[in-house]
SEROZA-134673 format. One line per field, with one value per residue: residue number from 1; residue in one letter; x, y, z of N, C-alpha, C in turn. Coordinates in Angstrom, 1 decimal. Layout:
<nodes>
guba	[NUM_...];
miba	[a_...];
npx	[X_...];
npy	[Y_...];
npz	[Z_...];
capx	[X_...];
capy	[Y_...];
capz	[Z_...];
cpx	[X_...];
cpy	[Y_...];
cpz	[Z_...];
</nodes>
This chain:
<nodes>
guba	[1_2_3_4_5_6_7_8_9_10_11_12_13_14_15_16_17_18_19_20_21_22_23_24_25_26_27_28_29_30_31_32_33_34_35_36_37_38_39_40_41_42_43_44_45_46_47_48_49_50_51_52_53_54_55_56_57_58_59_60_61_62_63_64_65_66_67_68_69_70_71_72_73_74_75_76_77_78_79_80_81_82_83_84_85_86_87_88_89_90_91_92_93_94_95_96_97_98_99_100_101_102_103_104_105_106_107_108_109_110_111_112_113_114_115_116_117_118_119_120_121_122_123_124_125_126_127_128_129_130_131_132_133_134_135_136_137_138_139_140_141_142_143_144_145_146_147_148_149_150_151_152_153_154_155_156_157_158_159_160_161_162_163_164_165_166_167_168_169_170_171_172_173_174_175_176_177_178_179_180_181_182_183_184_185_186_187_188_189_190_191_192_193_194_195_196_197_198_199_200_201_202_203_204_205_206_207_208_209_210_211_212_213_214_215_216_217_218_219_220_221_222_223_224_225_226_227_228_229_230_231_232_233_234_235_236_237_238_239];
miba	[x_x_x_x_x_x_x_x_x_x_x_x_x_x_x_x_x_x_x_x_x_x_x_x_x_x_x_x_x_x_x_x_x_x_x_x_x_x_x_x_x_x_x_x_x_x_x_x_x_x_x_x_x_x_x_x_x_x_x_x_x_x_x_x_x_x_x_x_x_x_x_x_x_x_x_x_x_x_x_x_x_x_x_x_x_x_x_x_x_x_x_x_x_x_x_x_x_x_x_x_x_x_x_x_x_x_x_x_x_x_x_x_x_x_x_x_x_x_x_x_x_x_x_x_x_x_x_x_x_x_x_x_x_x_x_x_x_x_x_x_x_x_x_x_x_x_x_x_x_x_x_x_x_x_x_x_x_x_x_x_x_x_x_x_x_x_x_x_x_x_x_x_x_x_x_x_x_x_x_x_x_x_x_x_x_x_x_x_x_x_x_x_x_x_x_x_x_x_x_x_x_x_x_x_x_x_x_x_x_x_x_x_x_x_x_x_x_x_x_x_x_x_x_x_x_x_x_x_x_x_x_x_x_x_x_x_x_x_x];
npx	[58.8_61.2_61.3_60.4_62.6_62.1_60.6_60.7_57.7_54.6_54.7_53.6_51.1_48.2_48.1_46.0_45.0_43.7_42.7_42.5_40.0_39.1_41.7_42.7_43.2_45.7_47.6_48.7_51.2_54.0_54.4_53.8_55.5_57.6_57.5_57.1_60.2_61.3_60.1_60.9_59.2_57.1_54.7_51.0_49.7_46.9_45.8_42.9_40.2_38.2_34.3_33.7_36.3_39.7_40.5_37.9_36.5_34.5_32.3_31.4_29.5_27.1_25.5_26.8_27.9_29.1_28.9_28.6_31.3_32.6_31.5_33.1_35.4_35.1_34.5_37.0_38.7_37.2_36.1_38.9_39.5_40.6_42.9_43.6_44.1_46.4_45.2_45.0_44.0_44.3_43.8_40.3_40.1_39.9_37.5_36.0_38.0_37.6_34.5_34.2_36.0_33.6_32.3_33.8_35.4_36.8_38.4_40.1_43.3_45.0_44.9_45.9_46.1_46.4_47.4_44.8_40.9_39.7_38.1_37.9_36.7_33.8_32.3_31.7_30.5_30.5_31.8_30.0_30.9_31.7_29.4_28.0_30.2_29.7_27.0_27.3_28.4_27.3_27.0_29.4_32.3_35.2_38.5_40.7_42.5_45.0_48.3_49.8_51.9_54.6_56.6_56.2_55.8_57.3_58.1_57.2_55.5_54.8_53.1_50.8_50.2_49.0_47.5_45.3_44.1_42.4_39.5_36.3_35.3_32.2_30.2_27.8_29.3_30.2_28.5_27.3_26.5_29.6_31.3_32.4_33.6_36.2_37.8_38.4_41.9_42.4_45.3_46.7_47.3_48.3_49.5_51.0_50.9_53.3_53.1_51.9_49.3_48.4_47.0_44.0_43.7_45.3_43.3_42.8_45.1_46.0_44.8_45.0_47.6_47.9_46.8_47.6_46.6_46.9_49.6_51.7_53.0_55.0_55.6_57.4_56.4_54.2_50.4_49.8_51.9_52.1_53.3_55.3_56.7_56.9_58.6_58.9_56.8_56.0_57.5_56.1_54.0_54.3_56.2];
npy	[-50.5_-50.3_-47.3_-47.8_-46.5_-43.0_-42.7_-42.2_-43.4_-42.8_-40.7_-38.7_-38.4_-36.5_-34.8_-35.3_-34.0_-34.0_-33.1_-33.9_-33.9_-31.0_-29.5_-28.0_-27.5_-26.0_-27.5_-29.3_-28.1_-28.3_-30.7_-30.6_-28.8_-30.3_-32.2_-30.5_-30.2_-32.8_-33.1_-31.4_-29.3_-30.3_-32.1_-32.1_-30.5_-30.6_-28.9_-29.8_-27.8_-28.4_-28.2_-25.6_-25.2_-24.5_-21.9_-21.9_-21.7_-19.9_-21.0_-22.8_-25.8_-27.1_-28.5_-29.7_-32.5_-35.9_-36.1_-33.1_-33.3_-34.9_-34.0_-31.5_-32.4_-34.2_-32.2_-31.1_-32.2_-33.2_-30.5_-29.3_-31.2_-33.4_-36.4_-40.6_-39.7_-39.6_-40.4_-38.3_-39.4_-37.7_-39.0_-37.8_-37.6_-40.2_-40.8_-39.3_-39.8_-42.4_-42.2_-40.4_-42.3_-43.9_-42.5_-41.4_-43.7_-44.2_-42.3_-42.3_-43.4_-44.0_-45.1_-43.3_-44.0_-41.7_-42.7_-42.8_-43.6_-46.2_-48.2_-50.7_-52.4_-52.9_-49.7_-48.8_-46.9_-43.5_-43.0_-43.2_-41.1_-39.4_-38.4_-37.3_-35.3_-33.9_-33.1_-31.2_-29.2_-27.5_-29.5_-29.6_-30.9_-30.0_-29.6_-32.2_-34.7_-35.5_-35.2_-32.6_-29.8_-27.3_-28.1_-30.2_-28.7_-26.5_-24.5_-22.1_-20.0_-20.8_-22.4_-20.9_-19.9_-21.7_-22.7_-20.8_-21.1_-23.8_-25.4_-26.3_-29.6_-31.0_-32.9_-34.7_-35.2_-37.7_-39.8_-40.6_-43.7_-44.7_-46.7_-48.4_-51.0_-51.2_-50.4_-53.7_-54.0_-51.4_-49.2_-48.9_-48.0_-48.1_-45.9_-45.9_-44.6_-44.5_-43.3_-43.2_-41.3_-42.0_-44.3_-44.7_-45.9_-48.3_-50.4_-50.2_-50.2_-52.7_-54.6_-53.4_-54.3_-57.0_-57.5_-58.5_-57.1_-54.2_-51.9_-51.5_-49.4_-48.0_-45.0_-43.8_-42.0_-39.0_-38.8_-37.1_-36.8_-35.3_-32.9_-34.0_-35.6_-34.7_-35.3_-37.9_-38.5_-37.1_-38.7_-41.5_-40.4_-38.8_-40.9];
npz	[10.6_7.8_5.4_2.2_-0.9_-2.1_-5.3_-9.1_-9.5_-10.7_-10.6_-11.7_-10.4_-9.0_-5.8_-3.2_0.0_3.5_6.3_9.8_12.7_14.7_13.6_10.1_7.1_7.2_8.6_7.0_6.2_6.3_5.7_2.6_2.1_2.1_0.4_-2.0_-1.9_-2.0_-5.0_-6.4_-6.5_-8.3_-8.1_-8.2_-5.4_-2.9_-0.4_1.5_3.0_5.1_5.5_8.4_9.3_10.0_8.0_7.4_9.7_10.1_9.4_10.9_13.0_14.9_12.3_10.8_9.3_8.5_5.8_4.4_4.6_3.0_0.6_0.2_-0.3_-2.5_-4.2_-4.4_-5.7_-8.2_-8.8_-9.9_-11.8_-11.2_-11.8_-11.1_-8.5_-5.6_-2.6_0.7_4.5_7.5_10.9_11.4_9.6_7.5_7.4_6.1_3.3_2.7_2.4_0.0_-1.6_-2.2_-3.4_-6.0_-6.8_-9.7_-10.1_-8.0_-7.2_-5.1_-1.6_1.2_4.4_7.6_10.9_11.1_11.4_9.3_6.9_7.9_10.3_12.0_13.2_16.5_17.2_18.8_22.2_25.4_27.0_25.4_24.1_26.1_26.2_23.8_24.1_26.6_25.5_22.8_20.7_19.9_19.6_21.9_21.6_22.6_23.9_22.3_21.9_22.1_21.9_22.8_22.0_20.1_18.1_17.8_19.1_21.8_20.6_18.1_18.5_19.7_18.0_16.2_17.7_18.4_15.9_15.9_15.9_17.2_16.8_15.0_16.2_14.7_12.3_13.8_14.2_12.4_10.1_8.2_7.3_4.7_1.9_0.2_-3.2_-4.8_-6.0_-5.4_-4.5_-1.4_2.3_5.3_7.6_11.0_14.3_16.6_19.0_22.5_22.3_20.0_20.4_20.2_17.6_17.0_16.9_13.9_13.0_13.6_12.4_9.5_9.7_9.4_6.9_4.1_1.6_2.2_2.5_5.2_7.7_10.3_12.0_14.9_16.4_17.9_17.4_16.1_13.6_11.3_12.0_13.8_12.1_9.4_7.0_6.6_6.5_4.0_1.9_2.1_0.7_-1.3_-3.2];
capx	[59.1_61.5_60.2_61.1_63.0_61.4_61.0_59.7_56.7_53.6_54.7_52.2_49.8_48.3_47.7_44.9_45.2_42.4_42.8_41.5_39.6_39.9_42.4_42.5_44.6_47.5_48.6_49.6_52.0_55.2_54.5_53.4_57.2_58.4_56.9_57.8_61.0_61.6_60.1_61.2_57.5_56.5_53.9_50.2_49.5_45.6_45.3_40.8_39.5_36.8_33.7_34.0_37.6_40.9_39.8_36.5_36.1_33.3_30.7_31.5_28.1_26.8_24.6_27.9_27.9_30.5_28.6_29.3_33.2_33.3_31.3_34.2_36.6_34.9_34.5_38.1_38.8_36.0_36.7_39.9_39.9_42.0_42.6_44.5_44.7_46.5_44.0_45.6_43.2_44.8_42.9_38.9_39.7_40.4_36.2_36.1_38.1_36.5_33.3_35.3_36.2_32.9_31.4_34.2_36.6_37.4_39.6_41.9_44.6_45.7_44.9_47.3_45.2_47.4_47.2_43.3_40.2_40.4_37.1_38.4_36.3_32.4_32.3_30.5_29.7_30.9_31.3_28.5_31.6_31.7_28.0_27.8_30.7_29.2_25.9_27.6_29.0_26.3_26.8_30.3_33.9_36.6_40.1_41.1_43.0_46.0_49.8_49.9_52.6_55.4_58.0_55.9_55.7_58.7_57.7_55.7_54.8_54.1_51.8_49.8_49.9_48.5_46.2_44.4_43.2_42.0_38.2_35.6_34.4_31.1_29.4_27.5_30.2_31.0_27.6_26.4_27.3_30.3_31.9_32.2_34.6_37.4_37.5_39.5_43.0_43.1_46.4_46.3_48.7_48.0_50.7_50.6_52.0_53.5_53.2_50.9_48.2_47.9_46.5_42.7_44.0_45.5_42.5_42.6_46.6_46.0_44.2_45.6_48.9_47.7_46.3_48.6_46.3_47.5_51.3_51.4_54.0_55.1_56.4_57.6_55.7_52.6_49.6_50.1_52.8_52.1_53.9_56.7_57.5_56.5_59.7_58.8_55.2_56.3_58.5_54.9_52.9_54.7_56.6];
capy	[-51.0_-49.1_-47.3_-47.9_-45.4_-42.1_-43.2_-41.2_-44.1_-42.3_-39.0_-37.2_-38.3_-35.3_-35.7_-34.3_-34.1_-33.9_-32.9_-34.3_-33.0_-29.8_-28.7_-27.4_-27.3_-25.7_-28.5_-30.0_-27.3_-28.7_-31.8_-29.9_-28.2_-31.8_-32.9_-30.0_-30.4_-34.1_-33.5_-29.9_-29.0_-30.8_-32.9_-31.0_-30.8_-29.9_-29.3_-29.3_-27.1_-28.9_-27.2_-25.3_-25.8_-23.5_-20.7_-21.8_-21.6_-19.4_-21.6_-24.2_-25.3_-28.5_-28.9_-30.5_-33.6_-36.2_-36.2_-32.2_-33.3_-35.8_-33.0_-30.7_-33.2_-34.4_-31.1_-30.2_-33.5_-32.9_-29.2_-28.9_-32.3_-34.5_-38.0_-40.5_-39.2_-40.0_-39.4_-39.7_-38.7_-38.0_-39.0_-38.1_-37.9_-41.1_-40.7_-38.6_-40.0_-43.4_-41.6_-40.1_-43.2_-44.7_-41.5_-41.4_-44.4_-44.0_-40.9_-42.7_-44.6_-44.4_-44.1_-43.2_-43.5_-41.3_-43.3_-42.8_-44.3_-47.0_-49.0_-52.4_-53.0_-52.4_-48.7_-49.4_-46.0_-42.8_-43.4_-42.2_-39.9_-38.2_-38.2_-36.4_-34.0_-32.8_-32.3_-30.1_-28.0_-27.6_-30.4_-29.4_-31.5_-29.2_-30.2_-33.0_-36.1_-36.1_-34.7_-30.7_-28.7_-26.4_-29.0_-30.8_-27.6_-26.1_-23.4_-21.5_-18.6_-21.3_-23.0_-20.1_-19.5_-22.8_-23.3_-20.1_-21.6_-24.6_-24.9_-27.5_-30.5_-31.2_-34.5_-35.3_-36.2_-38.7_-40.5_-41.9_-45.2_-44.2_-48.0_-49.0_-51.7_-50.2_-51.5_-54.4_-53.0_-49.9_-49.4_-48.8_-48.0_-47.4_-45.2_-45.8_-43.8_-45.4_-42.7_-43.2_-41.1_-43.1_-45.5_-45.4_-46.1_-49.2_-51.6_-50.1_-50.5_-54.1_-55.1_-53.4_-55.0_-58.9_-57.7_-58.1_-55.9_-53.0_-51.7_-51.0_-48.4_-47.4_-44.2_-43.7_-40.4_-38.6_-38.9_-35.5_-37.3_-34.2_-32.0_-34.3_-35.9_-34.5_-35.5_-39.0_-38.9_-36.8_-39.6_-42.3_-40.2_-39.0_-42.1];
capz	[9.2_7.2_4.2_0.7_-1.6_-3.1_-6.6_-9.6_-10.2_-9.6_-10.3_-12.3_-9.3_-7.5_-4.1_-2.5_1.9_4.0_7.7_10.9_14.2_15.0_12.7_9.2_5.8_7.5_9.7_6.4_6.1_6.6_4.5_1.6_1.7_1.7_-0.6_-2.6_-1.7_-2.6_-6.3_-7.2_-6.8_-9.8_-7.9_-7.4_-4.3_-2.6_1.2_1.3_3.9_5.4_6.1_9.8_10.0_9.7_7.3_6.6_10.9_10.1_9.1_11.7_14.1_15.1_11.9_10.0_8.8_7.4_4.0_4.0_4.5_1.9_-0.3_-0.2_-0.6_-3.8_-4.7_-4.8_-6.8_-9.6_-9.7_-10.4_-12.4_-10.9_-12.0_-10.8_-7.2_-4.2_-1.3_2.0_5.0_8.7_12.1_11.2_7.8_7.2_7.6_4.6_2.5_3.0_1.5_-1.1_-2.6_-2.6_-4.7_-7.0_-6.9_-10.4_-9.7_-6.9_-7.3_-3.7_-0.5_2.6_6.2_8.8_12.2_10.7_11.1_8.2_6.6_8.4_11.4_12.2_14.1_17.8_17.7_19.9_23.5_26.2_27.0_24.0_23.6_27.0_26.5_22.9_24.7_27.1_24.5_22.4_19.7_19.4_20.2_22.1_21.2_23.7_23.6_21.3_22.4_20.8_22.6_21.9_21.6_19.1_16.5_17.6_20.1_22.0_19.8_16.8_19.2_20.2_16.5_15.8_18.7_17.4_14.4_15.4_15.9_17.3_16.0_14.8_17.1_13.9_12.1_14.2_14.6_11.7_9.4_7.4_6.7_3.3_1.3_-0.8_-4.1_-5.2_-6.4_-5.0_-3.5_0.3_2.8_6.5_8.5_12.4_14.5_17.7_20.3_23.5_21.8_18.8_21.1_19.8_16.5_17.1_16.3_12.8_12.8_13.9_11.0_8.0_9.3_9.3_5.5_3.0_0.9_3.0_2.6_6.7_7.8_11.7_12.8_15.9_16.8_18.7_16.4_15.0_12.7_10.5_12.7_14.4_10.9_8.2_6.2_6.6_5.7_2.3_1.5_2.0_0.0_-2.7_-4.0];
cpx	[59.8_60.6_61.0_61.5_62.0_62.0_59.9_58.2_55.3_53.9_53.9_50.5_49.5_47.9_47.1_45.1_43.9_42.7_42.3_40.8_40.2_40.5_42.2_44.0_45.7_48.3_49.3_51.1_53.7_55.1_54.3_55.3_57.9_58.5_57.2_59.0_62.1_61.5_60.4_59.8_56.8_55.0_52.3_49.5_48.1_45.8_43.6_41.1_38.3_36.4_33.6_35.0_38.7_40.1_38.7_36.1_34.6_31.5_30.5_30.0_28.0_26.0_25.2_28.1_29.0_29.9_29.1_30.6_33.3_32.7_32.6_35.2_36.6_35.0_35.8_38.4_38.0_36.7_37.7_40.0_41.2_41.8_43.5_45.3_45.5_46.1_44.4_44.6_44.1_44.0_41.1_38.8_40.0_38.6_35.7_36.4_37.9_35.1_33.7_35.7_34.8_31.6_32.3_35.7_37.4_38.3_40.4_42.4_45.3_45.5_45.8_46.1_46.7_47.2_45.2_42.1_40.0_39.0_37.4_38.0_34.9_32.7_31.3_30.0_30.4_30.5_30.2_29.7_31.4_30.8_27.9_29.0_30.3_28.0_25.8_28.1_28.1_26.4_27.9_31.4_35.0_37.7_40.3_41.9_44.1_47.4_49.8_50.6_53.7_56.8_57.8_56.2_56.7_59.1_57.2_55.5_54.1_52.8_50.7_49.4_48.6_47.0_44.9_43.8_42.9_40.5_37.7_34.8_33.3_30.7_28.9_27.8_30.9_29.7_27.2_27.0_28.5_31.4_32.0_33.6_34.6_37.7_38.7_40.8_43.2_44.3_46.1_47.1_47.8_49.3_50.2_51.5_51.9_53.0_52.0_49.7_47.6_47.1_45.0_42.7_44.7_45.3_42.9_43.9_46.5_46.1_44.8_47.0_49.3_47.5_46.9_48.0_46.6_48.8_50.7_53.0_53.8_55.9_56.5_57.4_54.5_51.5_49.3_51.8_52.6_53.0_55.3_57.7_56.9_57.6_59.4_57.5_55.1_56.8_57.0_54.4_53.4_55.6_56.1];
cpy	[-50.0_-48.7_-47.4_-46.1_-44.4_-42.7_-42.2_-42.0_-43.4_-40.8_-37.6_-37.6_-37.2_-36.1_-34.4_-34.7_-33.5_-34.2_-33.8_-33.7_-32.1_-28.9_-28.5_-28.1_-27.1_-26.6_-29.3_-29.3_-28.0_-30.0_-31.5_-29.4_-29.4_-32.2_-32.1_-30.0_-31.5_-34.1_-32.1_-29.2_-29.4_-31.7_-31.4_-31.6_-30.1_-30.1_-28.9_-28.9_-27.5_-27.9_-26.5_-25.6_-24.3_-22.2_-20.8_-22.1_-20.9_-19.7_-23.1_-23.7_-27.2_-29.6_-29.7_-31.9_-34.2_-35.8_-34.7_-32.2_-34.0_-34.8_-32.3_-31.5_-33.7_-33.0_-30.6_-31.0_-33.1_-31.6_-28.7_-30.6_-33.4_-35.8_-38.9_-40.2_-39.8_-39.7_-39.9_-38.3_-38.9_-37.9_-38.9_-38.2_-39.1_-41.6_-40.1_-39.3_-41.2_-43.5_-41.4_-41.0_-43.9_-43.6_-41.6_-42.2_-44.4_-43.1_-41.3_-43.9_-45.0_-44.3_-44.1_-42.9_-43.3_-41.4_-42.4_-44.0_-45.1_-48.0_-50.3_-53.3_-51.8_-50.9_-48.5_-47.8_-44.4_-43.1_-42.8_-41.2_-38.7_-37.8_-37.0_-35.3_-33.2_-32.8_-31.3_-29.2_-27.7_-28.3_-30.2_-30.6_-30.5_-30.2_-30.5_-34.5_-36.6_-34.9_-33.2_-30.3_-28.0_-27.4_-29.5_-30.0_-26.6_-24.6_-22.3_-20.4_-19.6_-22.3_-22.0_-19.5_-20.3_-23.2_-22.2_-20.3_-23.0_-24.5_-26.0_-28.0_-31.1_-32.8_-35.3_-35.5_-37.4_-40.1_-41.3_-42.9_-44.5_-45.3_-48.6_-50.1_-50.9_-51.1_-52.2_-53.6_-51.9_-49.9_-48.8_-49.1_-47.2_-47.2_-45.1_-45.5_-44.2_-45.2_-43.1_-42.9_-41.4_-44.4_-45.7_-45.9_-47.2_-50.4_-50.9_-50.4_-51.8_-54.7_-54.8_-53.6_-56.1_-58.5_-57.4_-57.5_-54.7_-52.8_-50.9_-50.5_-48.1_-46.5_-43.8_-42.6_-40.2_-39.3_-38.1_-35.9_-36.0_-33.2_-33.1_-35.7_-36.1_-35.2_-37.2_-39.5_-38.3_-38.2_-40.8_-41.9_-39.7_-40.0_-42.5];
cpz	[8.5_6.2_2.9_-0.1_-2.2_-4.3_-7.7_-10.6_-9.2_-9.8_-10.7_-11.4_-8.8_-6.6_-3.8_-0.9_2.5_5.6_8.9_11.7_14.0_14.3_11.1_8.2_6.2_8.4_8.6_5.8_5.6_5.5_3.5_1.3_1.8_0.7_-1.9_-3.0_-2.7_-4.1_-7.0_-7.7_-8.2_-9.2_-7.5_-6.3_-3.8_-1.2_1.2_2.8_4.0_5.9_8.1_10.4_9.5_9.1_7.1_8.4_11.2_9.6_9.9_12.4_13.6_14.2_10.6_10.0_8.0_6.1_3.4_3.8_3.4_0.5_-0.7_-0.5_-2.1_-4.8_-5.4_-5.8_-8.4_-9.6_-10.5_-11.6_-12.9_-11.2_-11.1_-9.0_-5.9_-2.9_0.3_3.2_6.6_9.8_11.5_9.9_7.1_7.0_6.1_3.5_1.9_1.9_0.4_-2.4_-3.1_-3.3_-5.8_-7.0_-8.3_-11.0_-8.6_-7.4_-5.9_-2.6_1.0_4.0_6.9_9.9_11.8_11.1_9.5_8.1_6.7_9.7_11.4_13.0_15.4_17.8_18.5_21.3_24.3_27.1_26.5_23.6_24.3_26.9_25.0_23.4_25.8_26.7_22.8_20.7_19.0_20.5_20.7_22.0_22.6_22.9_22.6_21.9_21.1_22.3_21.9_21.5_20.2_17.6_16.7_18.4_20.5_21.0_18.7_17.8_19.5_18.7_16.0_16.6_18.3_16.5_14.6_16.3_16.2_16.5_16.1_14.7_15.8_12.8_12.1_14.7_13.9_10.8_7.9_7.1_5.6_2.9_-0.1_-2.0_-4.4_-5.9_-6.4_-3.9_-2.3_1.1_4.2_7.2_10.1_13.1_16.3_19.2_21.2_23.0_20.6_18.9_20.7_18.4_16.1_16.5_14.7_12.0_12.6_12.6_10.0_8.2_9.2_7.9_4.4_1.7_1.1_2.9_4.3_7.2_9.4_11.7_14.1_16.8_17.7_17.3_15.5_14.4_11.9_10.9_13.5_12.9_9.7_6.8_6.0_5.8_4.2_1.5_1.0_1.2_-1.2_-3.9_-4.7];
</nodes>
């Protein structure tokens, strides 16, 4: 689907970003200087550091919960007193920011899922995979399952850069009932991203692109769209 023009409707929106798996604040890196970019940094921009992630690696452990992620996420929101917001969540955070809206919907105005889990289909649950490989690692997720190489971020040194900071994810996050309905007129846009590894992401694509409540967007990428097109996803989120 192409995308429509950057336009300056929306522009005293901040935008708050909220990470996925594994990774941290700084994967939004590159879209952050887009995004900058496109409006002459006039837009404010939040990357949250979920708890046990990127910089805050040091308080990671298996005793993490979504409700502590949507904590911080609210947190950064209320603290700094944001209104108004555009909340776009990528891959687990689409988990978050889910929660997010249904503590304080009257602070968003928008939300962007990035090839994300997306409150549009029941959640069966984590596999007896994934059960059995965070009980072999003691109630933690090792990074598996999505395209990260040096081609993606532009080569090896920035991968060995990157792979260093990213950190396992906490099983009980991913266990308990985190489904809610999004309230009537809130705008809502799911971005799906084409590549092979975008493939569990699919059902969620399905759906918010039958639902003409959903503005539904395809890039033709890995599922780390953050890193193989950031310039594209600026363009989605700050419009």
């Amino acid at each position: 689907m192409s995308q429509p023009p950057l336009t300056t409707s929306g522009a005293s929106r901040p935008i708050v970003l909220v990470h996925g798996a594994w990774f941290g604040a700084f994967c939004w890196d590159r879209v952050i200087a887009a995004i900058d970019e496109m409006t002459d940094g006039q837009r404010r921009v939040i990357a949250v550091e979920l708890t046990g992630s990127g910089s805050r690696s040091g308080e990671n452990g298996p005793h993490i919960t979504l409700d502590r992620h949507i904590d911080d996420v609210v947190a950064a929101i209320v603290t700094n007193d944001l209104d108004n917001v555009v909340l776009v969540g990528h891959s687990y955070g689409g988990r978050a920011i889910t929660g997010v809206v249904a503590r304080i919907a009257d602070r968003i105005a928008r939300v962007v899922y990035v090839d994300a889990h997306a409150p549009v289909l029941d959640d069966p649950g984590p596999s007896a995979e994934r059960r059995a490989t965070a009980a072999a690692h003691g109630g933690m997720l090792p990074f598996s399952g999505v395209r990260f190489d040096a081609e993606l971020v532009g080569d090896d040194d920035e991968l060995e850069r990157i792979t260093q900071q990213l950190a396992d994810h906490p099983f009980a996050t991913l266990s308990g009932p985190w489904r809610v309905d999004l309230p009537a007129g809130l705008e809502r846009v799911y971005v799906h991203a084409l590549g092979d590894d975008g493939a569990p992401f699919r059902s969620y694509a399905s759906v918010c692109s039958a639902d003409p409540t959903w503005e539904y967007i395809e890039l033709d990428g890995p599922h780390m769209l953050v890193y193989s097109h950031p310039v594209e996803l600026a363009r989605i989120i700050a419009r």
